[in-house]
N, C-alpha and C positions, 0 to 999 in steps of 0.2 A: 515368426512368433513361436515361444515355446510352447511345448503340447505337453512337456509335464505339465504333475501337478505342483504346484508352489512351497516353498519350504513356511514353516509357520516363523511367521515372524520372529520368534524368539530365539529360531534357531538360525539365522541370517548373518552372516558375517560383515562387521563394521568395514567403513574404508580406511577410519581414523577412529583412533581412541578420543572419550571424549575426557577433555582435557582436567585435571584436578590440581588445585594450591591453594593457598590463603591468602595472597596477595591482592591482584587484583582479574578480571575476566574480559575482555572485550570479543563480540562476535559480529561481523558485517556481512555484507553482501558483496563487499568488494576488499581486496585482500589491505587494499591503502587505505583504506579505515579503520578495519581492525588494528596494523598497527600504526596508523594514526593515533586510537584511542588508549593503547598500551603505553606507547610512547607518553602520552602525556600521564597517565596514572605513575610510570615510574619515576616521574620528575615532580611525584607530589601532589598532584591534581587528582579532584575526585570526581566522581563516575561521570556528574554533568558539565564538568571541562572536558571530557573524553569523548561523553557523546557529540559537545556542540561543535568542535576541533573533527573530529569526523565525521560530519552531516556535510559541513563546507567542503570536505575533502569529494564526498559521494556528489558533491554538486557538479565539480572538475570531470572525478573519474567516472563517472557513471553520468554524461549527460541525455541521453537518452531514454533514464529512466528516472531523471527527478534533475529538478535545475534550481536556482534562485527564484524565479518568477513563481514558483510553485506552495506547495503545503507540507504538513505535517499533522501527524496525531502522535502523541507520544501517551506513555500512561510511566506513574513514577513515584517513587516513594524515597522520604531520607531516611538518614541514619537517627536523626532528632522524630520520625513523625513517621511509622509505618505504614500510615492509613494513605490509600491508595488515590493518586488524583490523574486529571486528563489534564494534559496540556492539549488546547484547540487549538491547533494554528492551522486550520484551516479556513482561508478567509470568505467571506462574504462576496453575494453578486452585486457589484457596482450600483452607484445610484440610475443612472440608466440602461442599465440592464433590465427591461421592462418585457413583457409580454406585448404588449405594441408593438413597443419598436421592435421584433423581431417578425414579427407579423408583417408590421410594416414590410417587411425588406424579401416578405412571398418565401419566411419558410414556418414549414411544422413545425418545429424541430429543433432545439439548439445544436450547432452545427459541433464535427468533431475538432476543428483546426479553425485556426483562427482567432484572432483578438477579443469577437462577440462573443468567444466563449470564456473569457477570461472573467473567472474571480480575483479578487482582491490577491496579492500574493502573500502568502501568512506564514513563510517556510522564515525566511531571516527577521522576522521583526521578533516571531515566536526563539527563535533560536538564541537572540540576543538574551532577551526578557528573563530566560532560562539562565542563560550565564548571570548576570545582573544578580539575580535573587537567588538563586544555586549555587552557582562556580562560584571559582576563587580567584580564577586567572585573569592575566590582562587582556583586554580584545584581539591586541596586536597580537599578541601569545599566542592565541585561540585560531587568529585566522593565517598567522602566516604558514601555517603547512599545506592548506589548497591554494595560498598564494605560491608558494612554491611549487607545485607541481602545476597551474598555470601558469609560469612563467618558465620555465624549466622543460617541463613536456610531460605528460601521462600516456600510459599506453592505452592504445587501441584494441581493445576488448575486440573478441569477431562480431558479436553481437550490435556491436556501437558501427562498425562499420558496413555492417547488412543495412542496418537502420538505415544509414547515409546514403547506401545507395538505392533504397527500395522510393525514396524521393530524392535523388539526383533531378530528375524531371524537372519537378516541381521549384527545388530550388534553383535551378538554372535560368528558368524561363518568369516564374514572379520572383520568388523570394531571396533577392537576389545579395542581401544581406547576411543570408544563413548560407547562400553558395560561398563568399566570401570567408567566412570563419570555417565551417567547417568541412572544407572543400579545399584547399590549397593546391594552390597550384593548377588549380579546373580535375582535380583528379578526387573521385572517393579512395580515404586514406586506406592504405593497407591491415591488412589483420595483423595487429600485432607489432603494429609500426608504432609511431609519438605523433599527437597533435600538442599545440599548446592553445592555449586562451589569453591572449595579451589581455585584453580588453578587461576581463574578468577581474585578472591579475588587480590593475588599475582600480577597479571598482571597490577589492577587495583592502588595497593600501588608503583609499582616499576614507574608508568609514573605518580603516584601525587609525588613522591621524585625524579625526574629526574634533578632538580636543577632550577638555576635562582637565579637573585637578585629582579627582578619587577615580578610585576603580571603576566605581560604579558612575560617576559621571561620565567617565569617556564612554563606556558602554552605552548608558543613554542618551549620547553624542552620536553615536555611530546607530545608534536606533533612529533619532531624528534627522542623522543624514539619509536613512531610508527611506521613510515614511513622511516627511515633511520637504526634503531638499533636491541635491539633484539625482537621486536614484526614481523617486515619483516624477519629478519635472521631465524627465529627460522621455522613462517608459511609458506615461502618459502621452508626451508630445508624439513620440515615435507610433506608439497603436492607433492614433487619429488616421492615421495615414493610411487609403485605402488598399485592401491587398487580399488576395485570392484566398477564400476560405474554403472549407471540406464539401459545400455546396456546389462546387466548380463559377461560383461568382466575385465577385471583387465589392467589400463592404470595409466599412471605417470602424474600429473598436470605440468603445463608449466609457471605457475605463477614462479616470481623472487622475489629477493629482491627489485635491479634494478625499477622492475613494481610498486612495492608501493612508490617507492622514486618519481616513473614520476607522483605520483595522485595530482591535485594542485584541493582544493575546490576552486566554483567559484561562485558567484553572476550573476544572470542576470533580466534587465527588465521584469515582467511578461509579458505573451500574456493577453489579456484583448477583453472584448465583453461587451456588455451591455444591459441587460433583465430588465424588467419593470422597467427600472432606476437605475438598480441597477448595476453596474461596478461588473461582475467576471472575477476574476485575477486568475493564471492560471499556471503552466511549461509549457514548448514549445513544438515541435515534437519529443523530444528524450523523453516525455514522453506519454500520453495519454491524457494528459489534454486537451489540443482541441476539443477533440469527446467532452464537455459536454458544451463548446461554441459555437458548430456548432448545435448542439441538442437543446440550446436553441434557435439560428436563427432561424430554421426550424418551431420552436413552436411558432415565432411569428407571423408568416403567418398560424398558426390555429389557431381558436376562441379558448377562455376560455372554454364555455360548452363543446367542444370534448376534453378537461383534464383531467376533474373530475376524479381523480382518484379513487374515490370509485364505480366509474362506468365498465362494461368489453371497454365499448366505448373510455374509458380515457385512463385503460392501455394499448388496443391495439395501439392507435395513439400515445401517448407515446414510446412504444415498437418500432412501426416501423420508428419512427424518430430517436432512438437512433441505430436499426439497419442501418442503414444507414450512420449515422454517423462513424458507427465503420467500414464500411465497407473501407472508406475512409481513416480509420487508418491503415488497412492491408495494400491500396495500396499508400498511402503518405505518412508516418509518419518514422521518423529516425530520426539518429543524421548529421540530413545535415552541410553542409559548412552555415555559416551565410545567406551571398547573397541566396541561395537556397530554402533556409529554408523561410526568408523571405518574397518571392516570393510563397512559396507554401501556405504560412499560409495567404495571402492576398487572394489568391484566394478561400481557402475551407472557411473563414469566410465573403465572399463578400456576402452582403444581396442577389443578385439577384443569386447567387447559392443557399441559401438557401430556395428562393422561387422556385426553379426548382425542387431540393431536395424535399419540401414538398408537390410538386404536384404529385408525385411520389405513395405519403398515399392514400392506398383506401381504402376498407373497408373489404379486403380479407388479413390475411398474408401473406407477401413475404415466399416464400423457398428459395429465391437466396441471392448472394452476389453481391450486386448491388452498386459496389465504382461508382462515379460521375466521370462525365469528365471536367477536369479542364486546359487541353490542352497537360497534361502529358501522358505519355503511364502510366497506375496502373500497379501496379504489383499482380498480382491473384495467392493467397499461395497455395500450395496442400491444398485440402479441404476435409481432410480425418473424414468420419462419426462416431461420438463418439456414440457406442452402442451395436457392437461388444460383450462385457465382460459388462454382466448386473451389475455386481456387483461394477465393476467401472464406468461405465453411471450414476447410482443412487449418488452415492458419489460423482461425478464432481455434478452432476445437484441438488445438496440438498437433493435428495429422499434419498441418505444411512444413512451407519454408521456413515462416516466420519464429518457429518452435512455443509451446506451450510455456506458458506463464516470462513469454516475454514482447513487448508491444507487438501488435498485427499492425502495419504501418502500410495502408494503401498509395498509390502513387499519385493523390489528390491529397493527401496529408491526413486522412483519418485514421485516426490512433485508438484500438480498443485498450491499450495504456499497459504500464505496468508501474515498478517502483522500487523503491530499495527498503532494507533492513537494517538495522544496530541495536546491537544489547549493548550494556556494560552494566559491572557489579564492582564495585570497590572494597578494600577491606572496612571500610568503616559500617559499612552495609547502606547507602547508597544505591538505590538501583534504579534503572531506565529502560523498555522500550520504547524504541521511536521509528517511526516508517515514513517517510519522508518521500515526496511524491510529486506530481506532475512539472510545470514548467518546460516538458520536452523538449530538445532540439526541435521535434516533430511537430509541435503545437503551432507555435506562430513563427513568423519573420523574427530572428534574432535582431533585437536592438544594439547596432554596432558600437556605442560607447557606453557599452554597460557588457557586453559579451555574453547575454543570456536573453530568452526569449520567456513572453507570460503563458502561461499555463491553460487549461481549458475543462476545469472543474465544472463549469456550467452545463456542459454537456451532459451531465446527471440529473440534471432536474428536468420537470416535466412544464408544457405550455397549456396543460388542463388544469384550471382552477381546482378541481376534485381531486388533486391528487394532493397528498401531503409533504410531497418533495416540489412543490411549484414554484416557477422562478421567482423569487420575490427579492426586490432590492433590498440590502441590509441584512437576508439571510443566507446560511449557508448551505450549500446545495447537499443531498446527501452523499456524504462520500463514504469509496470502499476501503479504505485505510483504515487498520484495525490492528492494532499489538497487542500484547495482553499480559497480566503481569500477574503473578500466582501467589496467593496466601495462606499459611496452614497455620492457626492458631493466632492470626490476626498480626503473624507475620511473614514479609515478603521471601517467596523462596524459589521464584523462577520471574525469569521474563524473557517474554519468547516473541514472535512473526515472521510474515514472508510477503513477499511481494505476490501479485498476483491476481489485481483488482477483483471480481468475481469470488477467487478461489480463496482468495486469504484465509476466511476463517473455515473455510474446506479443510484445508490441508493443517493448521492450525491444531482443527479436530480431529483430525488421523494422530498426530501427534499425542493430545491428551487419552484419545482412547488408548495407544500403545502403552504410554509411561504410569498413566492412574489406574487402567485396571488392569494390565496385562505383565505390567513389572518391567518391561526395554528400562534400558538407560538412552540418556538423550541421543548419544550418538548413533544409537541401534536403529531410535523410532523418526529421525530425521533419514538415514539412512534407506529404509525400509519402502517399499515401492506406494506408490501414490495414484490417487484416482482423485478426478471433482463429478459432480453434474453441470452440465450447460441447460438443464430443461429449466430456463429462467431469465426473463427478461435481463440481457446485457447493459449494464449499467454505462456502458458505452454505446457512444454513436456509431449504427445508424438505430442502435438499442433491441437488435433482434435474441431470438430463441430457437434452442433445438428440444420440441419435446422429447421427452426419456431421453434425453443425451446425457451420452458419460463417458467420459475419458480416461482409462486404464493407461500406469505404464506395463508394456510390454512382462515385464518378473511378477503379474499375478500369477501367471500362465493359462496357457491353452484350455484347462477343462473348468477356471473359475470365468473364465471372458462366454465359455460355451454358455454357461449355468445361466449368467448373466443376461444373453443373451435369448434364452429360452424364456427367462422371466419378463421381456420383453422391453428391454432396456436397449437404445441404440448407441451402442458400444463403440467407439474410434480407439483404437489400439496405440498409444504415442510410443516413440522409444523409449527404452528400458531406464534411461534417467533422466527424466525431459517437467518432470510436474512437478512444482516447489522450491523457494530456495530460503527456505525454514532457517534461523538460527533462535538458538538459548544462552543463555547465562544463569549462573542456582546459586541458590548459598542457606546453604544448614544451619540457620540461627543459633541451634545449640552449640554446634564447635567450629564453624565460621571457616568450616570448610565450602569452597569456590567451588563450581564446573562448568564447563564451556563445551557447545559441541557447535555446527554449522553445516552448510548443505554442499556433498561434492558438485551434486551436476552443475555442469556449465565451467567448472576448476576456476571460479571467482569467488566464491565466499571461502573465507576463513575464521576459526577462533584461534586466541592466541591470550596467555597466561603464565601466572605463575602462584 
């Protein structure tokens, strides 16, 4: 570790310029996405044929970290209607998906891997839905680029093949399904080598030929070959089937056909709050997105100089403003009744809580878990201490093998998770984030005539009636997918996130503090070195915590990790580019001037423009 001291951020040299045109921007998480999404803009296509054409693509190249069987949160605005909306496709817990029946089966706990843990899957019925009412293109249009690259072959990220082998085990011995696809040959693939996805392929041609006479009919042809026909028949029949979950036992999933026929994607108003002028738009309490509204209130009521984040002073009061805010997500955050919701979200973003909240910051780290009172009873989770098993401490907190802010993937199948990213901005001004998320290779048994495995969203909710994320059938568990789309003057002029369940809106927030009061440009404050807190219930199973944990990469240096560390904060040091994999997309309403930036580490994200 360096024992300088740190350069100030401003003065930081980019890796990459961030990108400038008029044309149009696309920014992924994976390089076949981005120009997945270019590709289809220069043929005409606007920003939501871009994004939906590379979300399928992220399903192929990125399985890993987001599949079919899985979710989405997107936030978006058109070129007709600036005003800022959530696409929810994050599905719901099955109808029996009960609190019983998991009791029944002798656990606490929704497990991490596994069928039982499967919500509805909301990622393709949402994605269609989007094209259908947004796009312009044809289905076939849309999906034959991740058709092609499962059928043809995608590369082998290293990351995708750590994963595969961190349960080789497991899939050898139960899941013998997912040895089969993503195993060939009995060997985990190489770094760097090609797999292909036949199965997938197949999945992919039979709902772009599902019929129609209009555009929009084959679209909603290829939505009810999802949701009504043999994509539900088939993953339904397949999860009945008992099979070794993150328990170390062997249980049968409870998902239907029935359940994917009940997923209806949904639009809604974003939540919104407003930092140095600038309008951030948001998902509601059934996501996480709040904690980085309430985190900037809090920050308004500190001065600029205690920010700096190249300072230990900046990231401490940083830190403990965002711990606090998350504290508030353990005991408020669900998928309330509207009226409920409403009412709670008026209250944690009232300025004068988050002047109470910020009086809070001293100049010592908290160790507690310190939710606010907002006239509600909180609800305070078991707060079980992540440290137990060194070797899984280090790999949740950045310090292992498994690297920071990319799944922790035990050799029983439990997944602290992770997920992908996409912007696009078109000339017509058109804009999308969208973060696209579970279905893991890692989750369940891959369904062999579909080529994708369901997801295990449920492992976020809680089996205490008191809490406001409780498993309840028909609702959606809360998830940590969180994009975020930026408006100055009531209109759209960024949309940005990053993978990193937990850390999403962390690192999100390093982001805004950099570019709204400090002046970076995008590529400087993506760039720029990165911290989270762990002192907070993991929204993943086995859902532990580290108090005052925090995770530095290594370029704060030596004398801000000291500071830190005096203040009494438990510091794990990650490598020098290991936290984040942020991308943006902008666009200057007045001269319709583009920019595009994305995250080096890891050398998979890209933007790409003109």
């Amino acid at each position: 570790m360096s024992t300088s001291s740190p350069q100030p951020d401003s003065a930081l040299p980019r890796t990459r310029p961030t990108l400038r045109g008029s044309f149009g921007m696309s920014a992924a998480t994976h390089w076949l996405a981005t120009a997945t999404a270019q590709s289809v803009l220069e043929r005409d296509g606007n920003a939501f044929d871009a994004a939906v054409a590379a979300a399928f693509v992220l399903h192929v190249a990125e399985p890993h970290l987001n599949g079919p069987g899985g979710d989405l949160v997107a936030v978006f605005a058109t070129a007709e209607d600036p005003a800022p909306r959530v696409l929810a496709g994050q599905g719901h817990a099955p109808r029996g998906a009960t609190v019983e029946h998991l009791r029944a089966q002798g656990m606490d706990r929704v497990p991490g891997a596994g069928a039982l843990a499967a919500a509805v899957p909301g990622a393709v019925d949402s994605w269609l839905w989007l094209l259908a009412r947004h796009g312009t293109w044809e289905v076939a249009d849309v999906l034959a680029y991740a058709a092609h690259y499962a059928e043809r072959g995608f590369p082998v990220v290293p990351q995708l093949a750590r994963t595969i082998a961190a349960v080789e085990g497991l899939f050898r011995e139960h899941w013998t399904t997912s040895y089969a696809l993503w195993m060939p040959g009995g060997k985990v693939p190489e770094p760097n080598g090609t797999l292909t996805n036949p199965a997938y392929a197949a999945t992919l041609r039979r709902l772009a030929a599902a019929g129609g006479t209009t555009r929009t009919d084959r679209v909603e042809a290829a939505r009810t070959a999802w949701t009504r026909g043999f994509v539900a028949e088939q993953a339904a029949e397949f999860a009945a089937r008992p099979h070794r979950h993150s328990c170390g036992c062997d249980h049968a999933g409870v998902i239907t056909a029935e359940d994917f026929a009940d997923f209806v994607p949904a639009t809604e108003p974003a939540v919104t709050a407003v930092f140095r002028g600038v309008t951030v738009a948001k998902a509601g309490l059934w996501s996480q997105g709040p904690v980085l509204l309430q985190t900037l209130g809090i920050l308004d009521h500190v001065g600029d100089s205690r920010i700096d984040l190249s300072t230990g002073l900046g990231i401490h009061t940083v830190t403990e403003a965002m711990k606090l805010a998350m504290a508030d997500r353990e005991a408020y955050y669900g998928h309330l009744p509207p009226d409920r919701a409403a009412s709670v979200l008026e209250r944690l973003l009232d300025p004068a809580y988050a002047a109470r909240r910020a009086a809070l910051i001293t100049d010592e780290a908290s160790t507690r878990l310190r939710p606010g009172d907002i006239g509600i009873t909180p609800f305070v989770p078991p707060l079980t201490v992540d440290g137990e098993d060194g070797e899984e401490n280090a790999a949740a907190t950045g310090g292992g093998t498994a690297g920071a802010g990319e799944p922790t993937v035990a050799r029983n199948g439990e997944t602290r998770g992770d997920t992908c990213h996409l912007d696009v901005v078109d000339r017509w001004g058109n804009i999308i984030a969208a973060t696209p998320s579970g279905g893991w290779l890692q989750s369940s048994p891959a369904i062999p005539s579909l080529g994708f495995a369901l997801g295990t969203r449920l492992q976020m909710t809680w089996l205490d009636p008191a809490a406001p994320s409780y498993l309840t059938p028909g609702r959606r568990p809360r998830t940590t997918l969180s994009p975020t789309l930026l408006l100055r003057d009531g209109q759209p002029v960024a949309a940005l996130g990053t993978p990193g369940g937990d850390q999403q809106d962390q690192w999100q927030l390093l982001y805004l503090i950099r570019t709204l009061v400090h002046g970076l440009d995008p590529q400087e404050a993506i760039d720029a070195p990165a911290f989270h807190t762990t002192a907070v219930p993991s929204s993943f199973w086995p859902r532990t915590w580290t108090p005052a944990g925090l995770v530095v990469e290594e370029r704060v240096g030596g004398e801000a990790v000291a500071e830190l560390r005096r203040r009494g904060h438990a510091v794990t040091v990650s490598g020098p580019w290991t936290l984040g994999r942020l991308s943006t997309v902008t666009r200057d309403p007045a001269t319709g001037e583009l920019r595009a930036a994305a995250n080096p580490r890891g050398a998979q994200g890209y933007a790409a423009g003109r």
